[in-house]
Gaussian input, Z-matrix of N, CA and C with variables (Angstrom, degrees):
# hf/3-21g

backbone

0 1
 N
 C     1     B1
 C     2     B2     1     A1
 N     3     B3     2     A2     1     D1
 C     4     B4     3     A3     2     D2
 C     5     B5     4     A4     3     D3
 N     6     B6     5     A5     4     D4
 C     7     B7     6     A6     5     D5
 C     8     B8     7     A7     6     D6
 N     9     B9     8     A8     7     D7
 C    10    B10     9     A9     8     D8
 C    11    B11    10    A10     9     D9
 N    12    B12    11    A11    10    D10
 C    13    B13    12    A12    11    D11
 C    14    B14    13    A13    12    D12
 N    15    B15    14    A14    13    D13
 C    16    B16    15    A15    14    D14
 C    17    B17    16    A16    15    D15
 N    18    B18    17    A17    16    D16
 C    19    B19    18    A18    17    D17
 C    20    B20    19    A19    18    D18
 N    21    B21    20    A20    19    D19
 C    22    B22    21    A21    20    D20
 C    23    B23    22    A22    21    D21
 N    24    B24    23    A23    22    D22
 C    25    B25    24    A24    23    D23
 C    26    B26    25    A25    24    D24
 N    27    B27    26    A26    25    D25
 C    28    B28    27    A27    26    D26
 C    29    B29    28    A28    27    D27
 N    30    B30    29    A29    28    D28
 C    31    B31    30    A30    29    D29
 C    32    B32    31    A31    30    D30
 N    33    B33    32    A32    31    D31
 C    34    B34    33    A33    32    D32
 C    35    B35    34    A34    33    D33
 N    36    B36    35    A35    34    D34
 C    37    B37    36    A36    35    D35
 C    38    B38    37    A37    36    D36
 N    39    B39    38    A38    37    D37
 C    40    B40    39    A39    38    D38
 C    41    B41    40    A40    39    D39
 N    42    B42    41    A41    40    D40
 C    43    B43    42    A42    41    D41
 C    44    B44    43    A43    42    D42
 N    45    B45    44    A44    43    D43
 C    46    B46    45    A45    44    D44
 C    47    B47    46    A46    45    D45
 N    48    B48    47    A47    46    D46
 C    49    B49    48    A48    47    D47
 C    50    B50    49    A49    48    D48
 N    51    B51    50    A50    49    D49
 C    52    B52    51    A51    50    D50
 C    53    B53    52    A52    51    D51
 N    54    B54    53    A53    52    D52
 C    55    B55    54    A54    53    D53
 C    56    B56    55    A55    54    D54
 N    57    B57    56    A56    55    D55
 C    58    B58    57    A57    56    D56
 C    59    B59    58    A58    57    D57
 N    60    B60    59    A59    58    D58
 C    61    B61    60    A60    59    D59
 C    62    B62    61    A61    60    D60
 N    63    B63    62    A62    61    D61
 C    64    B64    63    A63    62    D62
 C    65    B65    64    A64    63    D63
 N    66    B66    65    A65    64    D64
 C    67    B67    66    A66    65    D65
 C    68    B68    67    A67    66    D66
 N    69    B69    68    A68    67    D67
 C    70    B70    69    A69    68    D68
 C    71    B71    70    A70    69    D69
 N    72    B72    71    A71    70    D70
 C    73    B73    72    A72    71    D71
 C    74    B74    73    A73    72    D72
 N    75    B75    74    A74    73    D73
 C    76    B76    75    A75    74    D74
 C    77    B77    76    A76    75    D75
 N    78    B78    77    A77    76    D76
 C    79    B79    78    A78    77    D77
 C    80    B80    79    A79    78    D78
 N    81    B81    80    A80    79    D79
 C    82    B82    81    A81    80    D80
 C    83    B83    82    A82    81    D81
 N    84    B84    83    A83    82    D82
 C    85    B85    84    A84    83    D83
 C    86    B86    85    A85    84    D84
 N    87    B87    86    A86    85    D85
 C    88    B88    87    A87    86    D86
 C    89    B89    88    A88    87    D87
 N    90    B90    89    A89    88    D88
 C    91    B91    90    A90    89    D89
 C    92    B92    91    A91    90    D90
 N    93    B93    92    A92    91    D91
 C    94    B94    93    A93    92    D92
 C    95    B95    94    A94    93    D93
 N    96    B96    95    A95    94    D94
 C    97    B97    96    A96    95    D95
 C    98    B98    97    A97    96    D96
 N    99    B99    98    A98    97    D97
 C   100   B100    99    A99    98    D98
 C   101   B101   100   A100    99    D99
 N   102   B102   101   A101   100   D100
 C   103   B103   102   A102   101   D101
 C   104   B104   103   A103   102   D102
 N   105   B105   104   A104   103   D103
 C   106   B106   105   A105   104   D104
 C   107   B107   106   A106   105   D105
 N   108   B108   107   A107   106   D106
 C   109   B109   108   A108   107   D107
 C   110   B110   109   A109   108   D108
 N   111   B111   110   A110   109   D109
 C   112   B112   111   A111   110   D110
 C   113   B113   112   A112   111   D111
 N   114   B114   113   A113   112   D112
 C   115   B115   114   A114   113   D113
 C   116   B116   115   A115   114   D114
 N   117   B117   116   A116   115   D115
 C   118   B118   117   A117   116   D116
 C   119   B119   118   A118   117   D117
 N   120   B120   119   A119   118   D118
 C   121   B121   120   A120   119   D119
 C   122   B122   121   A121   120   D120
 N   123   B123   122   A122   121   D121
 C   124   B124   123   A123   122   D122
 C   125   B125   124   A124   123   D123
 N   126   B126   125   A125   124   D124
 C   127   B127   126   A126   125   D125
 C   128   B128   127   A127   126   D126
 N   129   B129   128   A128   127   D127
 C   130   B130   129   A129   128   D128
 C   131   B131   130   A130   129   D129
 N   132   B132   131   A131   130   D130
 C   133   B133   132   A132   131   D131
 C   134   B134   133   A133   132   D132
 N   135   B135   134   A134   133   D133
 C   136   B136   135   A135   134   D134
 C   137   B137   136   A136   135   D135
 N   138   B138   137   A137   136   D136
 C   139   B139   138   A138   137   D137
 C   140   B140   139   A139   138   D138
 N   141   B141   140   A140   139   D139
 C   142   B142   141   A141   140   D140
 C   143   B143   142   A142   141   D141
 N   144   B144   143   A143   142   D142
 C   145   B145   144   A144   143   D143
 C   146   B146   145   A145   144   D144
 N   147   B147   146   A146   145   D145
 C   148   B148   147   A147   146   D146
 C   149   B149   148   A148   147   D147
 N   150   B150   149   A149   148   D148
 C   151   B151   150   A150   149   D149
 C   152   B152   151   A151   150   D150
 N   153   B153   152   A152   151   D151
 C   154   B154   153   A153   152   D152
 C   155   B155   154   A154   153   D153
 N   156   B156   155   A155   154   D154
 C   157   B157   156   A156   155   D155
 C   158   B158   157   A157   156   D156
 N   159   B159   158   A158   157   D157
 C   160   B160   159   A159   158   D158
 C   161   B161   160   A160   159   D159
 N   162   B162   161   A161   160   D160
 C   163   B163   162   A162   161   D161
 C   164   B164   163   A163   162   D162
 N   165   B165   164   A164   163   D163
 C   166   B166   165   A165   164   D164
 C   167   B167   166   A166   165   D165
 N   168   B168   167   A167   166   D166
 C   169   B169   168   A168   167   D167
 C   170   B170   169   A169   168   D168
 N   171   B171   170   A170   169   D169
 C   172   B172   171   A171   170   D170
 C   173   B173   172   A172   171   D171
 N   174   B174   173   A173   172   D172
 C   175   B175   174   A174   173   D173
 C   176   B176   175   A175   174   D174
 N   177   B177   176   A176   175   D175
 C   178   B178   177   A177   176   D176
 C   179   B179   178   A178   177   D177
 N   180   B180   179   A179   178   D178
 C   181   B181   180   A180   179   D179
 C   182   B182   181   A181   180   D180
 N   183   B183   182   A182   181   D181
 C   184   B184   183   A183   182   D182
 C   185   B185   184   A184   183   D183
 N   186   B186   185   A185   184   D184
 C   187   B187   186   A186   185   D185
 C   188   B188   187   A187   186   D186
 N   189   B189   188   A188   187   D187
 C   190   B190   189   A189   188   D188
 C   191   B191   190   A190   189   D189
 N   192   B192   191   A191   190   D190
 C   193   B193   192   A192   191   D191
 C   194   B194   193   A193   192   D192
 N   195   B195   194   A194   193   D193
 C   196   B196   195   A195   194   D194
 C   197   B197   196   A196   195   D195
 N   198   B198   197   A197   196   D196
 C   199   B199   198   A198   197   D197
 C   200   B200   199   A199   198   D198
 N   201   B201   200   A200   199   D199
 C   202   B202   201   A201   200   D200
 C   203   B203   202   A202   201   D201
 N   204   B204   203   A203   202   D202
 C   205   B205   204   A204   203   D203
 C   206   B206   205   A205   204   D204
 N   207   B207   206   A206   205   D205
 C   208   B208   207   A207   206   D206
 C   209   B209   208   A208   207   D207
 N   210   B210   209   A209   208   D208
 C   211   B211   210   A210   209   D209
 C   212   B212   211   A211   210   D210
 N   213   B213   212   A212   211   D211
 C   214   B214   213   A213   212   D212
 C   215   B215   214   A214   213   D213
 N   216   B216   215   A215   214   D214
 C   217   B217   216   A216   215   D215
 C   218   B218   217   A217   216   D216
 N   219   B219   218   A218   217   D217
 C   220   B220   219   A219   218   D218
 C   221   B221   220   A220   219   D219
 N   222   B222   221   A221   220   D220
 C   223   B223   222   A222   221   D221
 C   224   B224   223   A223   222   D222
 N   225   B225   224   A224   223   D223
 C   226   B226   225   A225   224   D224
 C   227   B227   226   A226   225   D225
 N   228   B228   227   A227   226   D226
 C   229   B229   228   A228   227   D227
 C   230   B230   229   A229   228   D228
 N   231   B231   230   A230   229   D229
 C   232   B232   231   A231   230   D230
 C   233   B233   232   A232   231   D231
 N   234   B234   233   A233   232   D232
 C   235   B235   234   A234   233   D233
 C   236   B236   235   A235   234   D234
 N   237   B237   236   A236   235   D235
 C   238   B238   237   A237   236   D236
 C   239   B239   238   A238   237   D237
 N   240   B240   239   A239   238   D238
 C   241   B241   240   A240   239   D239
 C   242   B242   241   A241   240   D240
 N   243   B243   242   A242   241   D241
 C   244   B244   243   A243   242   D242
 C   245   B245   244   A244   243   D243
 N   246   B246   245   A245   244   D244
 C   247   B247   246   A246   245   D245
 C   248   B248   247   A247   246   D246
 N   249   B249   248   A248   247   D247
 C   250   B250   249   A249   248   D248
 C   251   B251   250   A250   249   D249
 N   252   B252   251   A251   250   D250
 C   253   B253   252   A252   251   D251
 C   254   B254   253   A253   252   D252
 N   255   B255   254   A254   253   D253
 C   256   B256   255   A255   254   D254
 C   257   B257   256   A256   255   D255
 N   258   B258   257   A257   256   D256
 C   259   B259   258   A258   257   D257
 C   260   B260   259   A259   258   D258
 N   261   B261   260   A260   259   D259
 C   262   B262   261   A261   260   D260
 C   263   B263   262   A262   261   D261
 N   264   B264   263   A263   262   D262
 C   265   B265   264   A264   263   D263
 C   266   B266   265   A265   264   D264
 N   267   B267   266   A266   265   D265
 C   268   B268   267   A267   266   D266
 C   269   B269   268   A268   267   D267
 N   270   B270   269   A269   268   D268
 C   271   B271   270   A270   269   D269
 C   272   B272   271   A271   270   D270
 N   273   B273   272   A272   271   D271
 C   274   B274   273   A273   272   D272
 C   275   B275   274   A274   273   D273
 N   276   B276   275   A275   274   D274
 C   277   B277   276   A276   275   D275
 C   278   B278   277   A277   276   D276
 N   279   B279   278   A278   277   D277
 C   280   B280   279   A279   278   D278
 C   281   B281   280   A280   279   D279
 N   282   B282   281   A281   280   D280
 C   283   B283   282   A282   281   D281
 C   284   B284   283   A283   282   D282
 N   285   B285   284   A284   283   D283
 C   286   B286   285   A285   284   D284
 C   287   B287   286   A286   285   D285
 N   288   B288   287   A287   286   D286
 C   289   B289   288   A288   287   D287
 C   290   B290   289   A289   288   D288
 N   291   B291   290   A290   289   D289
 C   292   B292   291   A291   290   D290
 C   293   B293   292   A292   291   D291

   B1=1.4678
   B2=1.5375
   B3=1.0278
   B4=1.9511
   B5=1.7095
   B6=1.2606
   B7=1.2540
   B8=1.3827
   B9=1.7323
   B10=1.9621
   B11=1.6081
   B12=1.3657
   B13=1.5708
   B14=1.4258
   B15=1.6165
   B16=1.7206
   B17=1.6102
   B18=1.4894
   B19=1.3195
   B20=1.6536
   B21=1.1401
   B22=1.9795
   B23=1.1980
   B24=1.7767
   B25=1.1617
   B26=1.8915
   B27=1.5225
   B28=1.8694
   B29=1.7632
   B30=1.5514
   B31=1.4627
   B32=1.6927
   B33=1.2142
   B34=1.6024
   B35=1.5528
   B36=1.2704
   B37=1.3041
   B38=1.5061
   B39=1.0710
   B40=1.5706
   B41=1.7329
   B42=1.6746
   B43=1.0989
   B44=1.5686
   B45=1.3360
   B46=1.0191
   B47=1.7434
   B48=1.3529
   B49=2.1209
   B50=1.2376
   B51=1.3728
   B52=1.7601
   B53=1.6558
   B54=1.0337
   B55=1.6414
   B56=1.5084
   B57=1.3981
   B58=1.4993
   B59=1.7331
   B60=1.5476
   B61=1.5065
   B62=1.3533
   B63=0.8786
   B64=1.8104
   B65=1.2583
   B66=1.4315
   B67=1.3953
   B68=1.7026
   B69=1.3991
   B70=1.5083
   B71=1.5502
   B72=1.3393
   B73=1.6840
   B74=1.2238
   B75=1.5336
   B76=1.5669
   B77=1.7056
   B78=1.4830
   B79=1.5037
   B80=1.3400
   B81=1.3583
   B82=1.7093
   B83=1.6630
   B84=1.4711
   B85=1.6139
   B86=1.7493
   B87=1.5567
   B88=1.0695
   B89=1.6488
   B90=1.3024
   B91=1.0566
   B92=1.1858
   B93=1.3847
   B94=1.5178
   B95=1.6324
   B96=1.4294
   B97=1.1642
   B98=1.2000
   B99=1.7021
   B100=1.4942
   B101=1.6037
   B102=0.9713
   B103=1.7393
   B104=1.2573
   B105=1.1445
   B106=1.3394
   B107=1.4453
   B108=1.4206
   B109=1.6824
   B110=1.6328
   B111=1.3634
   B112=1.5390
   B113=1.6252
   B114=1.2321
   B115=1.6511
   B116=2.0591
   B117=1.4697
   B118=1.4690
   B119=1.2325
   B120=1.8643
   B121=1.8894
   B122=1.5489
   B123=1.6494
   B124=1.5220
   B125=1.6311
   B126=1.3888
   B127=2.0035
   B128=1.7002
   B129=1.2911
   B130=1.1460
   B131=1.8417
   B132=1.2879
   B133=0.9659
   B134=1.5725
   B135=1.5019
   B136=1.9045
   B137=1.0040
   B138=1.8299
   B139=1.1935
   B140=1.8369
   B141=1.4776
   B142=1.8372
   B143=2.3946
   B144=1.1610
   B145=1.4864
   B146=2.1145
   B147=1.0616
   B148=1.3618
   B149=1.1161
   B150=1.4588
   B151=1.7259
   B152=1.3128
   B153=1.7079
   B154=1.3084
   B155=1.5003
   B156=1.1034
   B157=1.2841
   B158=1.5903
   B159=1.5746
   B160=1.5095
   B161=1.7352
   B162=1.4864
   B163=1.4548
   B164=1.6221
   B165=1.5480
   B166=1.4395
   B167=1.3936
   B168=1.4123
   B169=1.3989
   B170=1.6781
   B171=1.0631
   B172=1.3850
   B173=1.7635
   B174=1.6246
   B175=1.5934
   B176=2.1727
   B177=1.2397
   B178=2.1618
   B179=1.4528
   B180=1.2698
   B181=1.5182
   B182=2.0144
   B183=1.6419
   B184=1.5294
   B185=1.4040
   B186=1.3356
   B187=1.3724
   B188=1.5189
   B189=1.3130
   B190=1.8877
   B191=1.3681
   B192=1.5617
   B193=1.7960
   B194=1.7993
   B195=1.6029
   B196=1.8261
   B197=1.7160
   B198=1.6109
   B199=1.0975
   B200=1.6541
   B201=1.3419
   B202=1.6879
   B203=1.2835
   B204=1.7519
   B205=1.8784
   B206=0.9798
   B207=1.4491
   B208=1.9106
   B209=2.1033
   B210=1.1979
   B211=1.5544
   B212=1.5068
   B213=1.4329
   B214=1.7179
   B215=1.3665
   B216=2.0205
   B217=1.3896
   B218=1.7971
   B219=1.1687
   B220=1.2664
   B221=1.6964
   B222=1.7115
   B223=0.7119
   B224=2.3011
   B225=1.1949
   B226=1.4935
   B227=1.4345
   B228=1.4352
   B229=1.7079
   B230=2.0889
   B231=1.5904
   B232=1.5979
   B233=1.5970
   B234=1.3162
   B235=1.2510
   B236=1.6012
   B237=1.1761
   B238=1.2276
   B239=1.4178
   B240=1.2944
   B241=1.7271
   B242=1.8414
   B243=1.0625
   B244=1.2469
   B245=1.0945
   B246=1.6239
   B247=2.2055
   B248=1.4485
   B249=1.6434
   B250=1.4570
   B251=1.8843
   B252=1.2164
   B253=1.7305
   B254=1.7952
   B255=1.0729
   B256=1.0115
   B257=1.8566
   B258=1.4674
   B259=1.8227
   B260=1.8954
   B261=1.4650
   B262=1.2767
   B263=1.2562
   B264=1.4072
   B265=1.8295
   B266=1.7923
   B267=0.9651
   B268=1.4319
   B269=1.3623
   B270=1.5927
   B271=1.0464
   B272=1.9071
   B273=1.1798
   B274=1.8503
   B275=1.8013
   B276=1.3160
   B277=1.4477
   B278=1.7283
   B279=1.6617
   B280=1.3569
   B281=1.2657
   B282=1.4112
   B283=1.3426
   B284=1.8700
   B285=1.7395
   B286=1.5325
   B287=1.8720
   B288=1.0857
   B289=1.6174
   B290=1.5791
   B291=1.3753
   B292=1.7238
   B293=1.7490
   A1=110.32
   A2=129.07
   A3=140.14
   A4=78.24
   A5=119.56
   A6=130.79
   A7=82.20
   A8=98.15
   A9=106.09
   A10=108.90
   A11=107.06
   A12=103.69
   A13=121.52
   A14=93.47
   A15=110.28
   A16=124.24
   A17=85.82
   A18=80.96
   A19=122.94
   A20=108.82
   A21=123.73
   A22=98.34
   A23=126.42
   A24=107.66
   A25=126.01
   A26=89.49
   A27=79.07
   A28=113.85
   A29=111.27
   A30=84.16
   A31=109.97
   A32=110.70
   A33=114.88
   A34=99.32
   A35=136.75
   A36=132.98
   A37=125.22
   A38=107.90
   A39=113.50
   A40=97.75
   A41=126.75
   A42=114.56
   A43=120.69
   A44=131.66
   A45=142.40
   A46=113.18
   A47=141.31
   A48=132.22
   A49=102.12
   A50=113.18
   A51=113.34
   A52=111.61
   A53=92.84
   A54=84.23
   A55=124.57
   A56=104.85
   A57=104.02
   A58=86.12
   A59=91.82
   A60=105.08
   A61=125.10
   A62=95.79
   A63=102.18
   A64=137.46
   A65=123.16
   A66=132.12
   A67=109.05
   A68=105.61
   A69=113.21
   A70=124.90
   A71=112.94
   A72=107.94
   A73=132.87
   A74=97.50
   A75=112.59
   A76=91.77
   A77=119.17
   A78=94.20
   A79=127.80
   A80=115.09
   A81=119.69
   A82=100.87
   A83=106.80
   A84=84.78
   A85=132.89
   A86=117.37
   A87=148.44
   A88=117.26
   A89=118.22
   A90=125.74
   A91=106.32
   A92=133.71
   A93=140.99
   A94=105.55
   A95=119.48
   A96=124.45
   A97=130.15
   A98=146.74
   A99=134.62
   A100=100.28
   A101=125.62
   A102=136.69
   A103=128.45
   A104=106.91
   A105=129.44
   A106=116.64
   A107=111.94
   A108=112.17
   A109=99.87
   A110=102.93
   A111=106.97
   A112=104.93
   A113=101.37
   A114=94.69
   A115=98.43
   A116=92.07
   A117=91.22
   A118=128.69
   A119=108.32
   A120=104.82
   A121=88.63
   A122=119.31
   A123=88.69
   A124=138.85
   A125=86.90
   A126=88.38
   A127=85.56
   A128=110.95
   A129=141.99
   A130=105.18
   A131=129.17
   A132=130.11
   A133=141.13
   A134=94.64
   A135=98.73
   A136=89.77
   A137=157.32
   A138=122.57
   A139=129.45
   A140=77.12
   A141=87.59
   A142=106.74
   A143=104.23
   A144=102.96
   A145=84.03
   A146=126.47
   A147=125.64
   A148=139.99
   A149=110.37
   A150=137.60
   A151=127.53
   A152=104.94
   A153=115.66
   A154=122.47
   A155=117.65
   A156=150.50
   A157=106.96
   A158=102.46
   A159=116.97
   A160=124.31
   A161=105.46
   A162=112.90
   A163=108.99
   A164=109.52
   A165=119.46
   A166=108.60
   A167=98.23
   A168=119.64
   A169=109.25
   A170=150.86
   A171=159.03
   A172=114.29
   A173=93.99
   A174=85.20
   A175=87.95
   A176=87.91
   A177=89.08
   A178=103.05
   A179=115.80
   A180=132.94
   A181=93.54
   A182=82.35
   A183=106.85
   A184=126.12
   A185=133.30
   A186=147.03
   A187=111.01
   A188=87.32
   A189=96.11
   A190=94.23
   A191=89.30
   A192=88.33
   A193=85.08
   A194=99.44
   A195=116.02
   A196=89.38
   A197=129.74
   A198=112.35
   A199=114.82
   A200=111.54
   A201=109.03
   A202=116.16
   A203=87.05
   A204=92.55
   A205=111.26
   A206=109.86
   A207=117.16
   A208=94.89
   A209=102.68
   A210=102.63
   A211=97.59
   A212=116.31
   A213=85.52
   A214=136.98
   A215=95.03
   A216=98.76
   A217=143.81
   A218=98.01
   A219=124.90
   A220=109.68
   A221=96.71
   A222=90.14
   A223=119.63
   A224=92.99
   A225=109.23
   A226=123.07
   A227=112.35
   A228=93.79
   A229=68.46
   A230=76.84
   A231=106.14
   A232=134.14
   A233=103.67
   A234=134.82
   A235=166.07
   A236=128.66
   A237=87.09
   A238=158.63
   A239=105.83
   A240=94.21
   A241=110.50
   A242=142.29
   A243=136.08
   A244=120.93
   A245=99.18
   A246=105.53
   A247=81.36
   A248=100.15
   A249=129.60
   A250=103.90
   A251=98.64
   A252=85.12
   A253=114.21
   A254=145.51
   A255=131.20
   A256=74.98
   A257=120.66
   A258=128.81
   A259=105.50
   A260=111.54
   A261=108.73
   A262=109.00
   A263=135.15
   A264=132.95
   A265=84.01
   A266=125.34
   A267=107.08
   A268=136.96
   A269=133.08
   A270=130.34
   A271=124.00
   A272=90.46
   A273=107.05
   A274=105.24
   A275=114.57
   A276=102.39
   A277=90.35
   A278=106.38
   A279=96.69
   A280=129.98
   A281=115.86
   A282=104.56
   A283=153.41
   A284=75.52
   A285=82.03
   A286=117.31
   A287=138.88
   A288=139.16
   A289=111.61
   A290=81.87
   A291=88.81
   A292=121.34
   D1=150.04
   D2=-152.10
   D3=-101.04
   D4=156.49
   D5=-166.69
   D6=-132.28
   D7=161.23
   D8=-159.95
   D9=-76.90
   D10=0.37
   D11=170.15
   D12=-82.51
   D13=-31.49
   D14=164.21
   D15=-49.97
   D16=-50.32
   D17=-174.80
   D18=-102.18
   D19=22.63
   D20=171.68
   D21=-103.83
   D22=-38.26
   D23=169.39
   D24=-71.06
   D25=-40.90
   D26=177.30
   D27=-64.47
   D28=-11.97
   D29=175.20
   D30=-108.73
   D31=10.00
   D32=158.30
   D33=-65.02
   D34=-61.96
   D35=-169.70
   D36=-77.83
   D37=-7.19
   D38=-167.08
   D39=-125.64
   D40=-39.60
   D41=171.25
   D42=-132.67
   D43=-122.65
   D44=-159.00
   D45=-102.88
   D46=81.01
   D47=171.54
   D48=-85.36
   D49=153.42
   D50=131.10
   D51=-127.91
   D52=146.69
   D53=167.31
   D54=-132.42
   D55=-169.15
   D56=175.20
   D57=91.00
   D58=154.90
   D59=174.38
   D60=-57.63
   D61=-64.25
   D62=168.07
   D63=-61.41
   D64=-30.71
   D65=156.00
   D66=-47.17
   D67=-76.88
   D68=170.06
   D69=-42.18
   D70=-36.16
   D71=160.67
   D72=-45.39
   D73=-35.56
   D74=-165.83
   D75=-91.98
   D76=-52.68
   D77=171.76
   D78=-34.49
   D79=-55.62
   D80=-170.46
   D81=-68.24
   D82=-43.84
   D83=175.73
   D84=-71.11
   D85=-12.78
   D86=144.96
   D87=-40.21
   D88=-59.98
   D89=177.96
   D90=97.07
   D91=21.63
   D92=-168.81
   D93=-126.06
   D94=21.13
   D95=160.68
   D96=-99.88
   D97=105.06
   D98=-155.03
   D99=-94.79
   D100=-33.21
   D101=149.78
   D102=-136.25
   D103=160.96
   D104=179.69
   D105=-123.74
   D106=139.25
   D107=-175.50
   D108=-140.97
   D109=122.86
   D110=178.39
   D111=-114.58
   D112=145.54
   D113=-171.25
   D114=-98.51
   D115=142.71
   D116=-170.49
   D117=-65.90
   D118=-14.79
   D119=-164.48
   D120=-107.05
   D121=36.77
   D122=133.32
   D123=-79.48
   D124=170.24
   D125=-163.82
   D126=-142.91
   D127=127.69
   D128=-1.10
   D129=-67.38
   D130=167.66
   D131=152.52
   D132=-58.51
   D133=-29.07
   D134=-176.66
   D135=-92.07
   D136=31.28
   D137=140.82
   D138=-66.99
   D139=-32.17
   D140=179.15
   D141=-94.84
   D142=-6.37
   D143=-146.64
   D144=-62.46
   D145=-48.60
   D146=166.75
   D147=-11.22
   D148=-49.39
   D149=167.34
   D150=-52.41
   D151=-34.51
   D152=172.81
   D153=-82.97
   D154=-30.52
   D155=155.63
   D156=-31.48
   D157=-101.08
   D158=148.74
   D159=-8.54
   D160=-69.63
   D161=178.84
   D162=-37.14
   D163=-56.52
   D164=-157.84
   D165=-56.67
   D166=-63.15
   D167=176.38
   D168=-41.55
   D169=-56.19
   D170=156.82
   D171=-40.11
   D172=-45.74
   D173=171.42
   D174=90.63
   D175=23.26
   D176=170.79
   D177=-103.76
   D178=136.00
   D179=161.27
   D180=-52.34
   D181=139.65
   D182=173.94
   D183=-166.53
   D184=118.06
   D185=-166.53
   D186=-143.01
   D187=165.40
   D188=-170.73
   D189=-105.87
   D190=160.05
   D191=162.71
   D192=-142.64
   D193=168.28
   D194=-144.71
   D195=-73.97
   D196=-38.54
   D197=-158.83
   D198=-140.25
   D199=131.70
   D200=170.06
   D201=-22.62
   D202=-59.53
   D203=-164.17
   D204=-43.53
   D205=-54.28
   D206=-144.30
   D207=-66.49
   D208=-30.78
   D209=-162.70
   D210=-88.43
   D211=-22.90
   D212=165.31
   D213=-87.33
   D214=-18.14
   D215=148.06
   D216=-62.14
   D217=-6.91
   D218=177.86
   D219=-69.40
   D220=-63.09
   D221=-165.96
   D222=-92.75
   D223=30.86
   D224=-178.98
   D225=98.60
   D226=4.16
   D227=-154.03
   D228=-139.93
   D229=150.74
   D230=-176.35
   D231=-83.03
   D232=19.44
   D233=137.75
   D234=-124.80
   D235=153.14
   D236=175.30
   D237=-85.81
   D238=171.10
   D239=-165.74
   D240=-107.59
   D241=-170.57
   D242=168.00
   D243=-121.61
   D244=-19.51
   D245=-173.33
   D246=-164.91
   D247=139.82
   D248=173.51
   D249=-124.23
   D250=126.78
   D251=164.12
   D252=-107.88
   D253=-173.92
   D254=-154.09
   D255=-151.91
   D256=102.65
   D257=173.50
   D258=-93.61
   D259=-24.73
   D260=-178.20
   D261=-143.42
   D262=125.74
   D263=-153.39
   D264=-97.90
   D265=-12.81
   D266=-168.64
   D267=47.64
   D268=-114.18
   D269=139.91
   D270=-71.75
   D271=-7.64
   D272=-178.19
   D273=-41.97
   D274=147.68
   D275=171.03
   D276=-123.27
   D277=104.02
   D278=160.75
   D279=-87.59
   D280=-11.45
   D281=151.50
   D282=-15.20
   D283=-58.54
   D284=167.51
   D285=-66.08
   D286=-4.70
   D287=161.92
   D288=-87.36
   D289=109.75
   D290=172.56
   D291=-61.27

């Protein structure tokens, strides 16, 4: 099974991310976000605690993954990020996230 770095990166390259807190807000409030992935060891916590919130309410897939780093490496850029939304799955299979 593709682990959620797998699959933010294949659809960074093949389709549509944004990231960062605020980018991704505006997806979900947009309605042009198909998931959302917040990584858990941010600190403080209420920067991301919103998203989940948001997600439900919309009815958007949303999961964590364990680390900034790994997801901003994921998602191409050389830092880390805290929340990725996923606007185009591309070749991505989001399927596989419950």
């Amino acid at each position: 099974m593709a682990s959620i770095y797998d699959i933010v990166e294949k659809a960074a390259k093949t389709g549509k991310v944004d990231k960062g807190v605020n980018e991704v807000t505006k997806c979900v409030e947009r309605d042009v976000a198909k998931l959302v992935i917040v990584a858990s060891d941010v600190d403080p916590k209420e920067l991301t605690q919103h998203l989940s919130i948001l997600c439900k309410e919309k009815g958007i897939k949303f999961t964590e993954a364990d680390s900034r780093e790994k997801l901003g490496i994921s998602v191409g850029i050389n830092r880390p990020t805290a929340a990725v939304a996923v606007v185009e799955a591309g070749e991505a299979q989001l399927d596989s996230i419950e």
